[in-house]
C-alpha positions in Angstrom: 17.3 22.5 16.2 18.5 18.8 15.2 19.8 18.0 18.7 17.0 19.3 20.6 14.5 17.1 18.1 16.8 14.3 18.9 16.9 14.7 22.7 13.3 14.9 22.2 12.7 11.9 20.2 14.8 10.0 22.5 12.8 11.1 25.6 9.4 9.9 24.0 11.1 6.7 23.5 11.8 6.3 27.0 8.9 7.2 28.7 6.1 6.4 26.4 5.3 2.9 26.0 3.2 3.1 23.3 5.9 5.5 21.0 8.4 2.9 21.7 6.2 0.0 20.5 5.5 2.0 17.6 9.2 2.5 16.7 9.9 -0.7 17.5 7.4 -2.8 15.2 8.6 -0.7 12.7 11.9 -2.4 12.6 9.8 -5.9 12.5 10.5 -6.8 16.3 8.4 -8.4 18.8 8.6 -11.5 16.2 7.6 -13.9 19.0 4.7 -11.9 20.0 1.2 -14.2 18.2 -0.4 -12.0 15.6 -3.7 -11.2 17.7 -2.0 -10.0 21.0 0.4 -7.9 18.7 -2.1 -5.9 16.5 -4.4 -5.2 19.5 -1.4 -3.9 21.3 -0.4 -1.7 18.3 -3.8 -0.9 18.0 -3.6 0.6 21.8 -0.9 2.8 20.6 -2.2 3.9 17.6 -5.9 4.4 18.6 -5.8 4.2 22.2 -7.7 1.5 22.8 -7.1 -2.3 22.0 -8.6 -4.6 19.4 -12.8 -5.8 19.7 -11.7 -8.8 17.6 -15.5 -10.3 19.2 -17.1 -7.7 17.5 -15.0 -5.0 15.4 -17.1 -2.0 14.0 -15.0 0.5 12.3 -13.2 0.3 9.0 -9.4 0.0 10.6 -10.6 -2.6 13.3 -12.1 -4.9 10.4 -9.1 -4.9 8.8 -7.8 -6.2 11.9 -9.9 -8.7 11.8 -9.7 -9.6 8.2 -5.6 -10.2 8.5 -6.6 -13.2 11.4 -9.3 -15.0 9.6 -9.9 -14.1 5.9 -6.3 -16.0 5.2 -6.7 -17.5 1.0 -3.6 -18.4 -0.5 -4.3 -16.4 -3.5 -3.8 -13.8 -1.8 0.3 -13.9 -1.1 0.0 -14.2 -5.4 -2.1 -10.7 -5.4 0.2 -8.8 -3.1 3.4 -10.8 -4.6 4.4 -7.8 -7.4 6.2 -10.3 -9.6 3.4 -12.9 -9.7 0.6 -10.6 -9.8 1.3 -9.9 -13.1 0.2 -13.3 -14.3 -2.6 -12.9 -12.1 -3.8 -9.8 -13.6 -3.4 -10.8 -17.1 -5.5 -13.7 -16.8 -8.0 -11.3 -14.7 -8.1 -8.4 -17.1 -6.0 -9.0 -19.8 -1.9 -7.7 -20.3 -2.6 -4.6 -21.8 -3.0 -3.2 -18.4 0.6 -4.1 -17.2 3.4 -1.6 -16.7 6.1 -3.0 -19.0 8.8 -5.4 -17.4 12.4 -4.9 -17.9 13.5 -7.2 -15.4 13.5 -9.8 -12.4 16.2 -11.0 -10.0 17.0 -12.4 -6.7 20.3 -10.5 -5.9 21.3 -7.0 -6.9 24.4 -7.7 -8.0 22.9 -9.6 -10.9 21.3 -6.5 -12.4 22.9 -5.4 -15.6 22.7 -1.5 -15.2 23.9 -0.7 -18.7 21.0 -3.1 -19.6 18.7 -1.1 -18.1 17.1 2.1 -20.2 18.3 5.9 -18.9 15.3 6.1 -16.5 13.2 2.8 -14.8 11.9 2.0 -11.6 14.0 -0.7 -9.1 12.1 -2.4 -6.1 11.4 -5.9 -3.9 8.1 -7.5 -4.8 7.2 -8.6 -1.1 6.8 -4.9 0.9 5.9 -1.4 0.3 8.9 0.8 -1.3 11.7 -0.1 1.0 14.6 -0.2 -1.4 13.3 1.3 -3.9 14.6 3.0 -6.7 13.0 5.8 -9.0 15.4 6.6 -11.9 15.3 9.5 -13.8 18.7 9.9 -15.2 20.8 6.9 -15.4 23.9 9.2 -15.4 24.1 10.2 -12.1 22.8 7.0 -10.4 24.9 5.8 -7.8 24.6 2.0 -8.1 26.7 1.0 -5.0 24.1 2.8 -2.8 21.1 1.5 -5.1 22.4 -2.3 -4.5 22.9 -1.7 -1.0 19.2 -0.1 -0.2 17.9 -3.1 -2.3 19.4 -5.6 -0.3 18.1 -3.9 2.9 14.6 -4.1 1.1 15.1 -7.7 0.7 16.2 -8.4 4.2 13.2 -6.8 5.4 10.3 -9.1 6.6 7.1 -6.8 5.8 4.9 -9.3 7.5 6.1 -8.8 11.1 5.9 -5.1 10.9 1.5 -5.0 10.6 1.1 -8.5 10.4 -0.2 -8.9 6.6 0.1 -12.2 6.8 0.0 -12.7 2.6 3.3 -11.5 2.4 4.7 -13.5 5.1 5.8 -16.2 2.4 6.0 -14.1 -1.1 9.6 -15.5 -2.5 11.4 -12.4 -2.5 12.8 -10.8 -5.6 13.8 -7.6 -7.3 11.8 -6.2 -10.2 12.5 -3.5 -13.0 9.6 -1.4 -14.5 9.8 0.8 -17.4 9.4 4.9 -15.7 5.6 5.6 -16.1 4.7 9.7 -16.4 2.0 11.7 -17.8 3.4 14.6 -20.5 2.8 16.8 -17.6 5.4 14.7 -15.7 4.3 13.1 -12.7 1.5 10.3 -12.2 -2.0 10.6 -10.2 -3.2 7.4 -8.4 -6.5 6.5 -8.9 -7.2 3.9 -5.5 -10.6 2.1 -5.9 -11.7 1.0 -2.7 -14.1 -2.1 -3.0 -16.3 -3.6 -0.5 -17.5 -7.1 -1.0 -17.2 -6.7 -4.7 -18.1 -2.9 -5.0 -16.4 0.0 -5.8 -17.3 2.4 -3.3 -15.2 5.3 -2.4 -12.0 6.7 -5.0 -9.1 7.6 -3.7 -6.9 10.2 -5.5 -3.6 10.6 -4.9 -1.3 13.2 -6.8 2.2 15.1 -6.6 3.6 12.2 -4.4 7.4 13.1 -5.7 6.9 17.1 -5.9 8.3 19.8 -3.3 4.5 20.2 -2.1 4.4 17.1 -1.0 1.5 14.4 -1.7 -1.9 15.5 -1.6 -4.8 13.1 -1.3 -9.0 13.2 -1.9 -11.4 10.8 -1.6 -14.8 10.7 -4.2 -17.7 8.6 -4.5 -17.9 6.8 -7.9 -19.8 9.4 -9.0 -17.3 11.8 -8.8 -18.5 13.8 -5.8 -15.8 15.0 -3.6 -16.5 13.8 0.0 -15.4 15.8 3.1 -12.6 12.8 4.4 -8.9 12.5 4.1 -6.4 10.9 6.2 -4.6 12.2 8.8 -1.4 11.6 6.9 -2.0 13.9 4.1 -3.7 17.3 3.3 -6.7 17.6 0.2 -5.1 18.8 -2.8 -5.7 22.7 -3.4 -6.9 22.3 -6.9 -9.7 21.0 -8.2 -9.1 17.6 -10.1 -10.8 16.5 -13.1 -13.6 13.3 -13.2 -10.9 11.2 -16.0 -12.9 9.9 -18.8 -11.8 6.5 -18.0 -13.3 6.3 -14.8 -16.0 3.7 -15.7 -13.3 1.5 -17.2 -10.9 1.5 -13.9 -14.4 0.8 -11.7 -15.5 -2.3 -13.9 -12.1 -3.2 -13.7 -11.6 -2.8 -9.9 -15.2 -5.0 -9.9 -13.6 -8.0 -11.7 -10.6 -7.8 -9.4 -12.4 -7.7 -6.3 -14.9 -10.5 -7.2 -16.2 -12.5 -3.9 -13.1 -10.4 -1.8 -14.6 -8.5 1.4 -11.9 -5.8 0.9 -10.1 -5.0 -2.0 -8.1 -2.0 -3.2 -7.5 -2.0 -6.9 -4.9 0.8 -7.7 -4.5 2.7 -11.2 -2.6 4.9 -13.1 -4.3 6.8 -16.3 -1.5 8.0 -18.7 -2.4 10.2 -22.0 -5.6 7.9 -21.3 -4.4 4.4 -21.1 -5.2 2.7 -18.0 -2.2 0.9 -16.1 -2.6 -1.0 -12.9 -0.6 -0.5 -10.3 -1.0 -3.2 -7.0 -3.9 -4.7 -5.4 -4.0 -3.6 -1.3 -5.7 -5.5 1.6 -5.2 -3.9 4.5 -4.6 0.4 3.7 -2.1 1.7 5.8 -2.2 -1.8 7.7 -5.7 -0.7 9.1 -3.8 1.8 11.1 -5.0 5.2 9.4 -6.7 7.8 11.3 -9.5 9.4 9.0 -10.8 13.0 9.6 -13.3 13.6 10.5 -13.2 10.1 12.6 -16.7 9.5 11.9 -15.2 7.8 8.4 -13.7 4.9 10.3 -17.2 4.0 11.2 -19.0 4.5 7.9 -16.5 2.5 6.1 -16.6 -0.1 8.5 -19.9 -0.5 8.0 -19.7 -0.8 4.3 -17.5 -3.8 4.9 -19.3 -7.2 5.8 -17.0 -9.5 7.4 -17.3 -13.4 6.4 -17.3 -16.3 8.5 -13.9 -17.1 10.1 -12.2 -19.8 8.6 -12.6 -22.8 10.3 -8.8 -23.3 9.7 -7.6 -20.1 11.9 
């Protein structure tokens, strides 16, 4: 069964253009390529149609957009894990932080035995390449854990969707204290904020479980809404409005002050609020929602600014 997905796999990649693109950008080539002839060619083999950068409409093509000529330098701080911190105390305050155990520039400066029995390893500058979730110290194999962080830190997250704020976050590797609920686990609360307002919740829960992550979408009122992404299925259980819900939207308010998009992200443990990482561009703005219709209502919840003259 292996082989025959192999051969299969290794037929798409030589016959369809678009699959070997895909695989491709994944491994952050086609460097030379500028950013706006790359993204509208991605965009082709995602969507299956290139990039109306003249006049974008849905949700995924604004983003687009947004990467070429909404560029602030604040913005490489916000996505920067390390230096966000700073950022988000002076924003909201400390409290909100998870706890810091550490920061370094090569893995073979970590002092393991340092470290408490479980804690979370990973690079500041992309999105979980390298990273390590410890539960029990004990059985950690630290040769492999050094060796996945250094291929985190070679990696060059800007090429592979063109974010352009990480292209120049100084890489490093930072330790956080384990985060779980008493139930075990942690649920994701994603705030998705357009020009300033919260808007749409996204929920996200049993990401490390053998049922795999489920995901569902509400309005800030708590009313489920019939969209999830392709990705991932609607969790089969009902999930509870938290009581800290008007907390984590004021919050996500104050963070996405005067920002055309903005996702704030959250974790609620035994009812403290934590953040988690601020998000420009979900999924790159290459998701596919379902029903598709959602691409376009989101898009037009988002008003775009005036390019920078600069771009």
């Amino acid at each position: 069964m292996q082989i025959r997905k192999y051969i299969k796999a290794i037929k798409k990649y030589t016959f369809s253009k678009d699959y070997r693109f895909l695989i491709n950008s994944g491994y952050g080539k086609y460097g030379d390529m500028p950013d706006a002839e790359y993204l509208s060619r991605k965009s082709l083999a995602v969507f299956g149609r290139r990039l109306p950068l003249e006049a974008p409409q849905t949700f995924n093509e604004k983003l687009q957009w947004l990467k070429l000529n909404d560029r602030k330098p604040e913005y490489t701080v916000m996505v920067d894990k390390y230096k966000a911190r700073n950022y988000i105390s002076e924003k909201i305050g400390s409290q909100y932080l998870i706890p810091l155990l550490g920061a370094w520039d090569d893995p073979d400066k970590i002092d393991f035995d340092a470290l408490p029995d479980k804690f979370v390893l990973k690079c500041n500058h992309n999105s979980g390449l390298g990273m390590c979730i410890c539960k029990d110290k004990s059985a950690l194999n630290i040769k492999q854990v050094k060796s996945n962080l250094r291929c985190g830190l070679r990696q060059d997250y800007y090429l592979t969707g063109r974010e352009w704020p990480y292209k120049d976050v100084p890489r490093k590797i930072i330790a956080e204290q384990f985060m779980e609920s008493d139930a075990g686990g942690l649920t994701d609360y994603k705030i998705h904020c357009f020009n300033g307002e919260p808007k749409l919740i996204l929920v996200c829960k049993d990401r490390f479980t053998s049922t795999g992550l489920t995901e569902d979408f509400f309005t800030p009122n708590w009313e489920h809404l019939d969209i999830r992404r392709q990705t991932h299925p609607n969790s089969l259980t009902e999930i509870a409005k938290p009581e800290e819900l008007p907390e984590i939207l004021a919050l996500a308010k104050r963070l996405s002050e005067g920002i055309p998009f903005l996702r704030v992200d959250f974790y609620i443990i035994e009812h403290k609020v934590y953040f988690s990482e601020l998000t420009f561009y979900p999924a790159s703005g290459f998701e596919k929602f379902v029903p598709e219709r959602w691409d376009e209502i989101l898009g037009a919840w988002l008003q775009l600014p005036l390019a920078s003259a600069n771009q």
